[in-house]
Each structure stands twice: as structure tokens, then as C-alpha cells.
VOVOVO-449745 format. One record per residue (C-alpha): residue in one letter; x, y, z. Coordinates in steps of 0.02 Angstrom, whole numbers, padded with zeros to 5 digits, always signed. Each point is the difference from the previous one (the first is absolute). Layout:
% residues N
AXYZ...
***
This chain:
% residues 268
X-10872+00939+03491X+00184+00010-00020X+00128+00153+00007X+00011-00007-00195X-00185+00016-00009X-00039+00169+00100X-00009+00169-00077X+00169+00067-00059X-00026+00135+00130X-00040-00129+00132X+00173-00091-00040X+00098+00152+00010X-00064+00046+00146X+00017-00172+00098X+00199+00005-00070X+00011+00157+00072X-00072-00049+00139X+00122-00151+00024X+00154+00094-00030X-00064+00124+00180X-00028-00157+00091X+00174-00093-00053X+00069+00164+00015X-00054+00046+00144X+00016-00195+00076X+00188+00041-00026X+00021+00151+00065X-00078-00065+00150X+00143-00132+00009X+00158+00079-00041X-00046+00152+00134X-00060-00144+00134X+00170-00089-00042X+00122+00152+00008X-00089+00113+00149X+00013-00185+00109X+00181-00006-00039X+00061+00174-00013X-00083+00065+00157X+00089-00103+00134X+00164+00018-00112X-00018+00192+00014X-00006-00018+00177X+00134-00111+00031X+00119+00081-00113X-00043+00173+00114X+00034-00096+00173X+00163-00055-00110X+00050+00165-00036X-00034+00072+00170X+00141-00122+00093X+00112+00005-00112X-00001+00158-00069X-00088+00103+00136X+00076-00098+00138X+00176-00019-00074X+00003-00187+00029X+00121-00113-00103X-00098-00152+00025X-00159-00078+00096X+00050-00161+00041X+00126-00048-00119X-00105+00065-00114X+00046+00131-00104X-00095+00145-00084X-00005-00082-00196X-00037-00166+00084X-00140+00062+00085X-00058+00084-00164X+00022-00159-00080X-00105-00107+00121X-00142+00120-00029X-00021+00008-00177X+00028-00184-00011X-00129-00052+00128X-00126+00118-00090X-00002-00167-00143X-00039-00126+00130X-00120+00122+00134X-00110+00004-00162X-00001-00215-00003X-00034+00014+00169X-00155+00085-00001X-00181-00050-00011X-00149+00004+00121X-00094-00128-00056X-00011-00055+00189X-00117+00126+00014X-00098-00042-00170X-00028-00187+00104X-00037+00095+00169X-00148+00079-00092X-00070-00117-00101X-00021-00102+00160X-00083+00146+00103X-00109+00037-00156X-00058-00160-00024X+00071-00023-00183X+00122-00133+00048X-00156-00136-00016X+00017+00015-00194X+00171-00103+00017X-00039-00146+00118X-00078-00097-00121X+00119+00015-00146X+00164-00083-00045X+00129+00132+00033X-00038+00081+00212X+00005+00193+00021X+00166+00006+00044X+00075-00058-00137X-00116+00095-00111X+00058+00150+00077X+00161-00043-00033X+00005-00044-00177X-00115+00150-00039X+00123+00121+00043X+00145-00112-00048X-00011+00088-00200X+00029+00179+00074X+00127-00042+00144X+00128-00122-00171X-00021+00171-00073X+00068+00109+00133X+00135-00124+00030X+00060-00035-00192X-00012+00208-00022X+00118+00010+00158X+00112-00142-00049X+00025+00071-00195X+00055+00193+00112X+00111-00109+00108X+00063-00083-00155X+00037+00171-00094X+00070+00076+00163X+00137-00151-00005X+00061+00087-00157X+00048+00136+00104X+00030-00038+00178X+00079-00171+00083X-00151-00113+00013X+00013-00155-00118X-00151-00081-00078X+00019-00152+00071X-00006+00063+00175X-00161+00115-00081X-00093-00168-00049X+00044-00057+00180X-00070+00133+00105X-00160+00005-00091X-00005-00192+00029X+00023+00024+00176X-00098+00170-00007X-00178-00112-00077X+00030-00123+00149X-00023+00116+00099X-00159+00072-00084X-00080-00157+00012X+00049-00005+00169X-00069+00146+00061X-00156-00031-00084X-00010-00162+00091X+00027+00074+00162X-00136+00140-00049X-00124-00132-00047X+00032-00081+00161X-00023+00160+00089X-00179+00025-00104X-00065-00143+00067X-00024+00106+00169X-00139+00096-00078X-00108-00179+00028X+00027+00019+00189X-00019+00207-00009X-00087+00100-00135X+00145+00105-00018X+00146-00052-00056X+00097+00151-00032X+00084+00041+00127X+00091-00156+00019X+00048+00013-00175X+00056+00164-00001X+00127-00016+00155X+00042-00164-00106X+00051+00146-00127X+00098+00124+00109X+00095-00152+00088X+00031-00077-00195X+00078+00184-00065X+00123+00016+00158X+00049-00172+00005X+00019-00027-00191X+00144+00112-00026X-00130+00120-00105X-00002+00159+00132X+00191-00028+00035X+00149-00127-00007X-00005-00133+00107X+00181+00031+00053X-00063+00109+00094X-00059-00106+00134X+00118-00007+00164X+00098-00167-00022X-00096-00039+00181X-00166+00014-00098X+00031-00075-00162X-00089-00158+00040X-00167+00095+00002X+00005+00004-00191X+00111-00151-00025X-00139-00104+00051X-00152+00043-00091X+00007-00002-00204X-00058+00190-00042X+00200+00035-00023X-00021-00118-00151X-00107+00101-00059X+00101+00179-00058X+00153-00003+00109X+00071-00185-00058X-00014+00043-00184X+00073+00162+00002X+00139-00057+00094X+00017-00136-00123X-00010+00105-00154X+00131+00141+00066X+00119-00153+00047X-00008+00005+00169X-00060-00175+00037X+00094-00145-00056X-00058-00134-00113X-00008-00121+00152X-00098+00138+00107X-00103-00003-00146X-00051-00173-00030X-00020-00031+00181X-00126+00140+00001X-00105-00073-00151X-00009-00148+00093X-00071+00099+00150X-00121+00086-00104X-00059-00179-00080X-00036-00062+00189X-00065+00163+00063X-00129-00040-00177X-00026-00182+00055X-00037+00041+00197X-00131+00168-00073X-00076-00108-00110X-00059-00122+00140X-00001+00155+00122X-00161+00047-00131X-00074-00166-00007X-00012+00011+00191X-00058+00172+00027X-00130-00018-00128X-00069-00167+00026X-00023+00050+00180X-00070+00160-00047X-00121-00056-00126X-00092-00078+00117X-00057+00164+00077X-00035+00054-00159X-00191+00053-00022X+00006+00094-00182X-00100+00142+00063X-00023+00124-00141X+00039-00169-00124
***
């Protein structure tokens, strides 16, 4: 029976019905979108306000108060890129057992995983590029330098979804997983630039996130975007973030064709 063919009654009520669940879908989105960003913004902006205002500072290295203000609301667009944990979405299908459906087909778990949420994560990242875009209108940021961070800013999504997956691939040695994955988390925000600046780092120290790829991630771009970085620093960090993506991807091949292999699809 098709929709045209129930009661008139029935139809009204399944519209009805439809409209809740989009609406409701939606709702669901924009609040999951805005308390992620606006929550650690609030809370930076506060620490902001304390030095400088509170403390009477004139600037925290080099930095003054409306760059500091800047570098938050900017890295809000790519801290929203960033995220994801469909690490732990792998970690469980593998203690659950569900991870047996995929080794026989075409396209692996991984990449599944991936692509699955790859719909949602475009969305977040074209909604943050078109407020970057209308906040050029207003502030110094140019668009081209906009359509470059976000560039660099999805490198380093795909990144750290490599790294998680690799990660994952512990929960076929140990049951649990999580814990792994969430100091993987904790370690990512600091080092990323999301909590605060990178700048911030002693000069002594600045090697510690110099050498792994998680500043590509939501410092690099915002830098980038407020015209801080150079078009040189620039392109020499895509090409980082395009061997950091060629060194994860067979960093996951390894993990999880040694890991498979104590793989027993309990619960499968």
C-alpha cells in the first residue's frame, strides 16, 4: 500500500508525524553544533578577560587582548572540522563482535566508518566556511585564506581519524579500547591549538607540538585565516599534512592487519 492510498486521517497523521521527527532531527543538530562550539569559547573568552582585564596585562606573549579574541572565535570554525569519535565507533564494533559483517565485503570497516560520517562532518565544515566567509565582510580575513584553512583544517580531519583508527585497532589486543582513545583526545585538544594558542608554548618546548600533526588540525588554519602564517608557511604545512595522511594511512594497514588476526568476532 502506498502513502496516497491510506486513510486521509492516516496521511495527516504520518505528515505530522514527519514534520516532529525532521523537526526534531534538527533541533538536535543545530544545539549539538552550537553548545560544542560556544562552550569552550565562553570559557576562553572568561580566562581572556581575567588577564587582561582583571590582571591589567597589555599583552600575553605578544599577543594582545583583540588578537586573542580573534584566535578564539576563529578556531571555533575549524575545532568543529576537527571533531569526530568515530575511533571509538571502530573500537566497539571490534569488542562487540560486529566488525565480522565488513571482512568479506569490498569497502573494510575503516573506511566505512569514514565515509559514513563523511555527509555530516562536509556539513559542519561548508556551514563554518560560509560564517568565515560572511565574517570576511566584516573583519580582516580574506576568502582565499578562508578556502585555505579549511583545506588544511579537512587534512587534518582525516588525519586524526587515521590516527584514531590506528589507535582502535588496540581493542583486538584488549577489550577496551577507551581509554587509550580518550587520552588520544585530551592530548589532541591541548596540542591542537583548540584549549589555547600554541604560542603559548616556551620557545624551549615548541618542538613538542612541532612534531606531531594535531597543530594542523585547529591551530594551523586559524593562524592561516587571521593572516598570521605566510603563504609559504602555508603550503609547506599542506604538504606536511599530505605525508602525515600517506604515513596514517599505512600506519592503519599495519595496526589492523596485525590486529585482525586476534580477531575472534565474539558477539558477531
Amino acid at each position: 500500500m502506498s502513502h496516497t492510498d491510506l486513510p486521509r486521517h492516516w496521511r495527516s497523521a504520518a505528515i505530522i508525524n514527519g514534520f516532529k521527527d525532521t523537526f526534531a532531527y534538527k533541533s538536535e543538530f543545530v544545539l549539538e553544533f552550537f553548545a560544542s562550539a560556544i562552550v569552550p569559547a565562553a570559557i576562553q573568552l572568561l580566562l581572556w578577560y581575567a588577564l587582561f582585564k582583571n590582571g591589567n596585562k597589555p599583552d600575553i606573549a605578544g599577543q594582545s587582548y583583540a588578537d586573542l579574541i580573534a584566535y578564539t572565535w576563529v578556531s571555533i570554525l575549524f575545532s568543529q572540522v576537527r571533531g569526530g569519535n568515530y575511533d571509538f565507533d571502530l573500537a566497539e564494533m571490534i569488542r562487540n563482535g560486529t566488525l565480522s559483517q565488513y571482512l568479506l565485503r569490498p569497502v573494510g570497516a575503516v573506511e566505512f566508518v569514514y565515509f559514513r560520517g563523511l555527509s555530516y562532518k562536509l556539513l559542519i565544515a561548508s556551514m563554518c566556511l560560509c560564517i568565515g566567509i560572511i565574517a570576511s565582510a566584516f573583519t580582516s580575513i580574506t576568502i582565499v585564506r578562508m578556502f585555505g584553512a579549511m583545506f588544511l583544517a579537512f587534512l587534518g580531519n582525516i588525519i586524526a581519524y587515521q590516527l584514531g583508527a590506528a589507535l582502535a585497532a588496540t581493542a583486538f589486543k584488549w577489550e577496551e579500547a577507551y581509554s587509550v582513545l580518550m587520552v588520544k583526545n585530551l592530548v589532541v585538544q591541548f596540542l591542537s591549538g583548540e584549549l589555547v594558542p600554541l604560542y603559548f608554548f616556551p620557545e624551549n618546548y615548541s618542538w613538542i607540538w612541532k612534531i606531531f600533526p594535531f597543530h594542523l588540525y585547529v591551530y594551523g588554519p586559524t593562524q592561516y585565516a587571521l593572516g598570521k602564517m605566510s603563504h609559504e608557511e602555508f603550503f609547506m604545512n599542506c604538504t606536511q599534512g599530505i605525508g602525515w595522511v600517506l604515513f596514517c594511512w599505512f600506519l592503519v594497514h599495519f595496526t589492523w592487519s596485525r590486529g585482525i588476526k586476534n580477531y575472534a568476532s565474539i558477539g558477531g
